[in-house]
N, C-alpha and C positions, 0 to 999 in steps of 0.2 A: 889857256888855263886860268883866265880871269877870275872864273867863277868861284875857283880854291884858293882863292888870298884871302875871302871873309874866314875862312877853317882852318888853314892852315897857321903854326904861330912861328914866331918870327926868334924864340927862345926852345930850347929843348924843353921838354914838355917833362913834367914829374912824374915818373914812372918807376916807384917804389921797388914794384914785382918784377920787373921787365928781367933780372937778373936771372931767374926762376925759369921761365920764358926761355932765356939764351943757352940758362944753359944744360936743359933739357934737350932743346935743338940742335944743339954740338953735341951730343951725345949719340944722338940719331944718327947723326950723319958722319959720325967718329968708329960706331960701331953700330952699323944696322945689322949685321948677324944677333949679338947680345941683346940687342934693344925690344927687336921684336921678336926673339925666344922668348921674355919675356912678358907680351903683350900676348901671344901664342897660349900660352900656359893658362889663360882664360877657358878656352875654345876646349875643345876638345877634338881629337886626333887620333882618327884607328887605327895610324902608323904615323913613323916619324922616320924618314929614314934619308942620309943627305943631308945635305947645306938646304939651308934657307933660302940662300941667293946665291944663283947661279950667272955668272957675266957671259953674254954674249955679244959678239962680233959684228951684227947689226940690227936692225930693228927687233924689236922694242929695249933691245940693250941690254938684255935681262930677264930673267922669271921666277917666280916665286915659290915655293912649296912642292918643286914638281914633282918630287917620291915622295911628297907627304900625302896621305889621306885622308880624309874629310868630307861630311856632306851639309853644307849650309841649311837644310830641311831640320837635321836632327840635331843642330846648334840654336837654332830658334827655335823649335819646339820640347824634342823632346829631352833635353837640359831641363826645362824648365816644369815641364809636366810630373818629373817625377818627385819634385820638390812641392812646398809649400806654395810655391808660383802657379801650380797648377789651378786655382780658386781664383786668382788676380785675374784685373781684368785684363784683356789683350785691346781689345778693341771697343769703343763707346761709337757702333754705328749709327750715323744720323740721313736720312732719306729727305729726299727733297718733298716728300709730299708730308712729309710729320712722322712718318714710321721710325723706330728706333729698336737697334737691340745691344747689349752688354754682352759681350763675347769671351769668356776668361780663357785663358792658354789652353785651359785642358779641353775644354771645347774644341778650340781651335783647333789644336793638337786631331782630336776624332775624327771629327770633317779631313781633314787634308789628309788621315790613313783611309778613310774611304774613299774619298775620290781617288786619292792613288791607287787602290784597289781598282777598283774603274777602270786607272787610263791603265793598269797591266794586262787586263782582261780583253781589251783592244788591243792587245798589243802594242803599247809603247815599253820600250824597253832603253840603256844606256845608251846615250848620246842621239836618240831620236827628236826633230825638233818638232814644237809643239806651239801653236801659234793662239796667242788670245786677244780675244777683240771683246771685252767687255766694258761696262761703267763700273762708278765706282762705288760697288756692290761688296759684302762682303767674302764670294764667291770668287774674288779676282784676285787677292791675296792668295787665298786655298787654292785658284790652280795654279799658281807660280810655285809656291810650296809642293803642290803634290807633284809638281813637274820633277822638281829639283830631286826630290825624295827619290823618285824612280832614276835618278842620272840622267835624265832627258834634259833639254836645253831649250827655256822659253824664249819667243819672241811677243811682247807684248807690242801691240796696236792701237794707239791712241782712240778712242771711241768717238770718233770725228771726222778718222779721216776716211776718204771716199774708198769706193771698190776698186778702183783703179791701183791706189794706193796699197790696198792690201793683198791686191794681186801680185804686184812688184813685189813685196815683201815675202808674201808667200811662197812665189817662185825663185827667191833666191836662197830663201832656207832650203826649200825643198821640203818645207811640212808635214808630217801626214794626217797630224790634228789640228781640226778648229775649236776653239771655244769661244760661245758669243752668248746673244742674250735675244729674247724676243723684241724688247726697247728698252728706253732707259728716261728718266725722265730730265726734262731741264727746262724751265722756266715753264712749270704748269704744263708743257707739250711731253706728248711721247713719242721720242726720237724712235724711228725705227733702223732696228741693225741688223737681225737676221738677213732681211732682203738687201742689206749691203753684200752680205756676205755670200749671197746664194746667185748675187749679178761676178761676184770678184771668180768664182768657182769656174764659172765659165771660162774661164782664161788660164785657170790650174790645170796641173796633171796629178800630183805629189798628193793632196789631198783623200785620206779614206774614210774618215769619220767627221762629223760634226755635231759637238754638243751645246745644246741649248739650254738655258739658265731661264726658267719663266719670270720677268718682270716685271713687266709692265701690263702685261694679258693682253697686247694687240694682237690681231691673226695676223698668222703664220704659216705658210707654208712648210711642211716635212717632209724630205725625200726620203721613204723607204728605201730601207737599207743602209744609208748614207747617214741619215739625223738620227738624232736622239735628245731625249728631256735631259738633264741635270739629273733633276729629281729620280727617275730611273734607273739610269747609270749605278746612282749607289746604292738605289734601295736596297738590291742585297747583300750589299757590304758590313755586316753588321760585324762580321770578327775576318780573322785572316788578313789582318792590316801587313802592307808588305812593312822590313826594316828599311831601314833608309842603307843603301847605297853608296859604300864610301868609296869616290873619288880620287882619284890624283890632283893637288892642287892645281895642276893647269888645264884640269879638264873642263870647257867653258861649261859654266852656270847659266849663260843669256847673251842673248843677240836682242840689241835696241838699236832700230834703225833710225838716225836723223830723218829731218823733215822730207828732204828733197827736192825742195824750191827751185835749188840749179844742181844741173844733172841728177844721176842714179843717186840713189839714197845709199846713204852709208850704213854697213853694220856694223858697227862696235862691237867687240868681241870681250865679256870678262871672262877673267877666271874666276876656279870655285875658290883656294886657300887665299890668293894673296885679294881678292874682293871682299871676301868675306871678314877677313882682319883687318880691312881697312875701314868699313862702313860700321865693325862692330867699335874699332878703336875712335874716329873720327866724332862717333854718337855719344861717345862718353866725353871726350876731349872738348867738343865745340859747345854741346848742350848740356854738360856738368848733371845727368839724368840719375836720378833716387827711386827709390819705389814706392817714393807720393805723387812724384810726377804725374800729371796728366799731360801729357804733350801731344802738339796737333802741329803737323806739317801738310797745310793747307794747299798741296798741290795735287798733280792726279798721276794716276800709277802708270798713264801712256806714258808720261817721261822719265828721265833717270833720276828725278828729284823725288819722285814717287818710289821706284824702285829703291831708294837708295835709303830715303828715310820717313815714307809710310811703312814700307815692310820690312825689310832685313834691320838695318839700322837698330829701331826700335823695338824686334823683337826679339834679335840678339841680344841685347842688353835686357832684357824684360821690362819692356816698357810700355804702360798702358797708354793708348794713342785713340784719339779722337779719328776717324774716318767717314766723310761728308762726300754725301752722292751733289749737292745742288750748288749751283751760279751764289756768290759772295755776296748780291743784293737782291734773291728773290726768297720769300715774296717781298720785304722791303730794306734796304739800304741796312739795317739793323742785324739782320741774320746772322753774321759773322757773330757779332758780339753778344747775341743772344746763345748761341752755341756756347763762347767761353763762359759765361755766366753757369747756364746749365751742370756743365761738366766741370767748373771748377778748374779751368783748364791754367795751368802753369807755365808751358812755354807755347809760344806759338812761331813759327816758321814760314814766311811767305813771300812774295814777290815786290817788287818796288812799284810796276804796274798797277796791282792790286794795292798798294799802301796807296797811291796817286789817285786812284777809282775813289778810295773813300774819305780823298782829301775833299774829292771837288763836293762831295755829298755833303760833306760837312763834320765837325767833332760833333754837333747835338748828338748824333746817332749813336756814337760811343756811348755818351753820358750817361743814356737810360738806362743803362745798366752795370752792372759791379764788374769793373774788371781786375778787382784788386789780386785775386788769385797768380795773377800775373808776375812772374819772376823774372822771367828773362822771355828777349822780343830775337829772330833772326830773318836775314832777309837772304833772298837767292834767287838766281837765272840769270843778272843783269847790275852792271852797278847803282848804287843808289844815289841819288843826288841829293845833296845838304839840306834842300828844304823840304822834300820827303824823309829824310833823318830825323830831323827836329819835330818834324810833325809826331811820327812814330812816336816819339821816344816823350814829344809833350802829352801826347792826346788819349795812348793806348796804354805808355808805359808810368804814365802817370807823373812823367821826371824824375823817374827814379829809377828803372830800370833799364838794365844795360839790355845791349843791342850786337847781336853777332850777325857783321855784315859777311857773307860768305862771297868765295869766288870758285867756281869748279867748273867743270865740262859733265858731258855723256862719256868721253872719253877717261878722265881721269878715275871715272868709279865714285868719287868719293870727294869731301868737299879739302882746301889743299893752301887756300887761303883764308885767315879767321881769325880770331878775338877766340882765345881758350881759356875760359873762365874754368874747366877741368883740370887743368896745371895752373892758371896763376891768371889774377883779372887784372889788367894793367889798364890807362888812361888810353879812352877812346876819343878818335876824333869820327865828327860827322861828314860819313863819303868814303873813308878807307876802312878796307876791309885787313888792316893791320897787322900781319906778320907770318911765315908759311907755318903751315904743321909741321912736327916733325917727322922726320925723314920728304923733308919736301925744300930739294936744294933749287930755291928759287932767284933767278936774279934778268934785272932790266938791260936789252942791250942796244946799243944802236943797228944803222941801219946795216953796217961795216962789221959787226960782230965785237966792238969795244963797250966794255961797262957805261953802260950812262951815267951820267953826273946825277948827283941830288937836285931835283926839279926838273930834269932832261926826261920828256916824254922818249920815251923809244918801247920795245917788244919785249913783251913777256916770254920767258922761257924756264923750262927744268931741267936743269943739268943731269940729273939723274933719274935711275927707274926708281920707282919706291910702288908699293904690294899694291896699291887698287889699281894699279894702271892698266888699260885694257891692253889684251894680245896683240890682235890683229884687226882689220876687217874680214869677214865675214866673207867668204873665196877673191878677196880682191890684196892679197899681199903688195902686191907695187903700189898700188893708191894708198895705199897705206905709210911706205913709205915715203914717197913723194910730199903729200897733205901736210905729216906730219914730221918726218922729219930730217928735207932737203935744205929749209931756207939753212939753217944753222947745223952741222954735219954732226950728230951725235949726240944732240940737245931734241929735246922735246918742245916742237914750238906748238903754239897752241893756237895762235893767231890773234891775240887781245896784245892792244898798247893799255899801257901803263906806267907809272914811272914812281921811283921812289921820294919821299921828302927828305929834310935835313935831319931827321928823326931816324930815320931807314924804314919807316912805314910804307904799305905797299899799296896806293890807288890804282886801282883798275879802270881804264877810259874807252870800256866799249873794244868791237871788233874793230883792227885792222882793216879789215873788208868794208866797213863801212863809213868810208871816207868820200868826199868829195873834192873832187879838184877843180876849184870857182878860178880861173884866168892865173893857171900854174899853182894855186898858193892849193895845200890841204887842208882839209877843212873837216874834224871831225864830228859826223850828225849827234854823236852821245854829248858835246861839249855846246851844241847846239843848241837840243832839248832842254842839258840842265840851265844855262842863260836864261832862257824862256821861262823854265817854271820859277827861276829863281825871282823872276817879278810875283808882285803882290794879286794880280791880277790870274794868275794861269795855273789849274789843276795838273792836267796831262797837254803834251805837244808829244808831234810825229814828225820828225824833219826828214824830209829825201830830195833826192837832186834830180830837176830837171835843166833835158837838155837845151843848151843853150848855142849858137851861131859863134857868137865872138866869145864868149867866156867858157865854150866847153859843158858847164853846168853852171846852174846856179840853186841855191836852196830854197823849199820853197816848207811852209808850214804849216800844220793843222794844228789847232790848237785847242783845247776844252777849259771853260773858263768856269771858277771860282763860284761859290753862290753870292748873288748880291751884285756880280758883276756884270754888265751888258756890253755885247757886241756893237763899235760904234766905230765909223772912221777914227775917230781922234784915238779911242784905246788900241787899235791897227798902228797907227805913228808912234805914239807912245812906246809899242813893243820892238818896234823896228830899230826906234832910237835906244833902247836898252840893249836891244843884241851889238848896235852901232859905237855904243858905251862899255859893254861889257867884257867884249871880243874882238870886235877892228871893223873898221866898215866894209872890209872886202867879204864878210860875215853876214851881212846882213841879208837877209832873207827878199827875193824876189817879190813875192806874197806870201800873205798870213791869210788861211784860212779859218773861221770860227765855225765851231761845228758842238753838238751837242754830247757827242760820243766819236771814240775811236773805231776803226773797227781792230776787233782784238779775235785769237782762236780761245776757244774754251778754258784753254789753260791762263788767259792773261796776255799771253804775248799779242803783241800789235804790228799787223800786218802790213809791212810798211809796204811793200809792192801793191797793195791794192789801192790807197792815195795816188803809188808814182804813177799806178795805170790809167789814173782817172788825168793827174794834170798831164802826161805823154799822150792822153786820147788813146789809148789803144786799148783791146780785148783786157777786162780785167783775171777773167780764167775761174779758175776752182773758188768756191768759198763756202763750200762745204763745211769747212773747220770752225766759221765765224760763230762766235758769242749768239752775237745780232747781227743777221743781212740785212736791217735798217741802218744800220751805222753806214753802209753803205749809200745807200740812196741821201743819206743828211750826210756824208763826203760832194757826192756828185752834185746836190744843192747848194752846197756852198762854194763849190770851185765854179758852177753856172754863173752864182750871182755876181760875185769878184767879178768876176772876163767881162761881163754883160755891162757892168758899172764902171771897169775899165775902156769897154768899146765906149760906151756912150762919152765918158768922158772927153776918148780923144777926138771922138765925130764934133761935139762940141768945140775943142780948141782947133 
């Protein structure tokens, strides 16, 4: 943990508000019946009837709302439609090729009673699931919404991943709706998904319907009887909007199924009452949101960061939200920040990956334009490392604006570690994502199940249920409890080390899972990484362990380097001796590879198994998800020349 002695202080830190903070938190967890009655009282409830919180005997420990009623469709819309909000905007969508439109709630509101009109006239009816594979159009919200309206139960499909994938998915829901798109656009090209979808069908049964969103106008095949346009579907929806469908609060809302990298893919199971009060409470709490806001959470709706706070979040709250169909640097490195400009956008929401992307590009690209609308900056999927912090917070935030480092899961619903500038704005450090929500009984344990010490890395865990937690998986109840929660008997593990400071602030250091064992000693790749960037010399690095004879593994690195900087032996030694400096020399990295680009999926994230596949030599597999399949071929070029310049060397000695 070398790296967090430049941030961390060595004095208790002045933290005026912190009291505010504690003891709103003790109150949560003193009185979670009272607390979120309270927070309840917002929402609206076509029945109330029962406790709040109900304890149970084993997994998940608990459940929320279960006699209460509710339909998360008509809490984001139609709350607001019949108000004044109904003219606000909902949505400022932006199209990778220049198309735009302003979409105000009541708008919104119309579309999503038409389409719901639609999927009832196909017969989807309460607790039917309903699978969507679109970009991010603004037709991908509307069917989430019109799903939900009806009581039916979406599964959204990242728009990336292959037919294989959403076969799996689809046959585990048991679907009987697709919703897709003819393509989608990303980087100047047009992705084609229809014939993703019509190769995955082959391998369904559950399947009756498939609706197509026109996008992109590549051809397309349509099976009679089976497809149908969008546009179609609702043309004659013009009245006869169904009502929304009210629920029992544990009647699931959505199944999002993880990646699947190793084994079966997981479905996370929410509910409708205690999700829906968690992503509506969390959106006020962490992003302190008004109705001047323009708020943009720069992720995509395949994931739970999308679901969580492009759509419900933000629209539960009524908040008008920026939503971008295209890649962060096309057509150049600028586009993010032409966007805020534009839109006047006030908070922004994004990944630490994609802060790192536009470190290495450089700040000029910020500068050309006004970012001062900018109030508050937050970050999420992964932790942040100090010198992606300081960047942020010099470059975008202008130095002046605070930073909510987030920490959550797919599983938890909702984000659960944070900086709540909505109850009280206390002193930030750069890297920690500083302190739980409330009703979020958070604490560090060893490996034995004892409290760790202040500075003692050990495992995150939540002692308790609290509302966005998910149910179940998705027909897999014992993997469900096993995953999550065997290691510690009654605790919610999550599977992230972390560990507290002398402060009681809470640093998050990367999965468990992703550790290395270099000759017995553990060695974690996030603690790797941040070493690395924290030289003056390096954008983004990928750390994975290959296998080794005598040491088991050893780490090996890819690294994207800074503008201004060049790949050269001597800055290779240099780096080696800083991780050797920084972290221990049993640390240091086998090789450094310099490479131009990571490869990353669509979303950001970096695909660390397609590096490991490249130095283990073996089949690298699917990469269908990839940003850029170049990123690849400039991995494989660099791990060539390394080897090639290491043989020659030693044929030389």
């Amino acid at each position: 943990m070398a790296n967090l002695g430049e941030v961390l202080p060595t004095d208790d830190v002045v933290n005026p508000n912190i009291e505010i903070l504690q003891s709103v938190h003790s109150k949560s967890l003193d009185s979670p019946e009272k607390f979120w009655a309270n927070v309840a009282e917002d929402l609206y409830w076509s029945e109330k009837s029962g406790p709040i919180f109900e304890k149970l005997e084993k997994p998940p420990f608990g459940r929320w709302f279960s006699r209460w009623k509710t339909n998360i469709c008509y809490n984001s819309l139609d709350r607001h439609a019949t108000t004044w909000r109904k003219n606000k905007i909902a949505y400022y969508w932006e199209g990778e090729d220049g198309t735009s439109r302003a979409i105000t709630f009541g708008q919104l509101f119309r579309e999503v009673c038409k389409f719901a009109a639609a999927l009832r006239r196909l017969g989807v009816k309460k607790g039917d699931r309903v699978t969507i594979y679109l970009p991010m159009i603004p037709e991908l919200p509307v069917a989430m919404l019109a799903t939900l309206r009806l009581g039916a139960i979406h599964s959204v499909i990242f728009a990336g991943f292959t037919a294989q994938a959403v076969a799996d998915r689809v046959n585990d829901s048991a679907s009987k709706i697709i919703i897709t798109s003819d393509g989608a656009y990303r980087r100047g090209k047009v992705i084609k998904l229809k014939p993703v979808v019509d190769e995955a069908l082959k391998q369904t049964t559950s399947v009756e319907r498939v609706i197509v969103v026109k996008r992109a106008g590549n051809d397309i095949s349509m099976e009679e009887g089976r497809d149908i346009w969008y546009d179609d579907a609702i043309r004659e929806q013009q009245s006869d909007f169904p009502s929304a469908e009210m629920v029992e609060g544990i009647h699931p809302s959505y199944i999002l199924y993880t990646s699947g990298t190793t084994g079966k893919p997981k479905g996370a199971t929410h509910s409708s009452g205690g999700y829906m009060l968690w992503v509506y409470y969390t959106q006020k709490v962490v992003f302190d949101v008004n109705d001047q806001d323009v708020y943009w959470c720069a992720a995509d709706i395949g994931w739970v960061t999308g679901h969580s706070y492009i759509v419900y979040g933000p629209l539960l709250t009524g908040t008008t939200s920026v939503l971008y169909e295209g890649a962060p640097d096309f057509p150049h490195p600028g586009r993010w920040w032409q966007i805020i400009e534009k839109y006047g956008v006030t908070i922004l929401y994004t990944s630490p990956t994609a802060i790192r992307s536009h470190m290495k590009f450089g700040e000029e690209w910020a500068r050309k334009h006004d970012l001062s609308s900018i109030r508050l900056l937050g970050t999420v999927g992964e932790p942040i490392n100090p010198e992606a912090w300081k960047w942020y917070f010099s470059n975008i935030g202008r130095g002046m604006t605070p930073i909510v480092d987030t920490w959550w899961q797919t599983e938890t619903g909702g984000i659960m570690i944070s900086p709540q500038p909505g109850i009280s704005m206390i002193a930030l450090k750069p890297g920690s994502a500083t302190f739980p929500l409330p009703g979020v009984d958070a604490e560090v344990l060893t490996e034995s199940g004892e409290k760790a010490r202040p500075m003692e890395k050990g495992y995150l865990v939540i002692k308790k249920p609290w509302p966005g937690q998910f149910m179940t998986l998705w027909n897999d109840p014992e993997r469900f409890s096993s995953v999550y929660f065997s290691k510690y008997p009654g605790l919610y593990y999550p599977g992230d080390y972390a560990l507290k400071d002398r402060d009681g602030y809470f640093w998050l250091l990367g999965r468990a899972d992703e550790v290395l064992k270099v000759a017995g000693h553990r060695i974690g790749t996030i603690e790797l990484e941040d070493a690395l960037i924290s030289h003056a010399s390096v954008a983004e690095s990928a750390v994975i362990g290959k296998s080794d004879a005598i040491k088991m593994q050893v780490p090996v690195a890819f690294v994207v380097l800074r503008p201004g900087f060049k790949a050269s032996k001597e800055l290779r030694i240099e780096l080696l001796n800083h991780i050797r400096n920084t972290i221990g020399p049993i640390a240091v990295p086998d090789a450094i590879y310099f490479v131009d680009k990571l490869p990353k999926t669509r979303s950001g994230k970096i695909m660390r198994r397609v590096v490991g596949a490249l130095v283990e030599e073996r089949p690298i597999g699917d990469v269908t998800t990839l940003e850029d399949e170049s990123s690849v071929d400039d991995a494989r070029r660099a791990y060539e020349e390394l080897k090639n310049e290491i043989e020659a060397y030693r044929d030389e000695s």
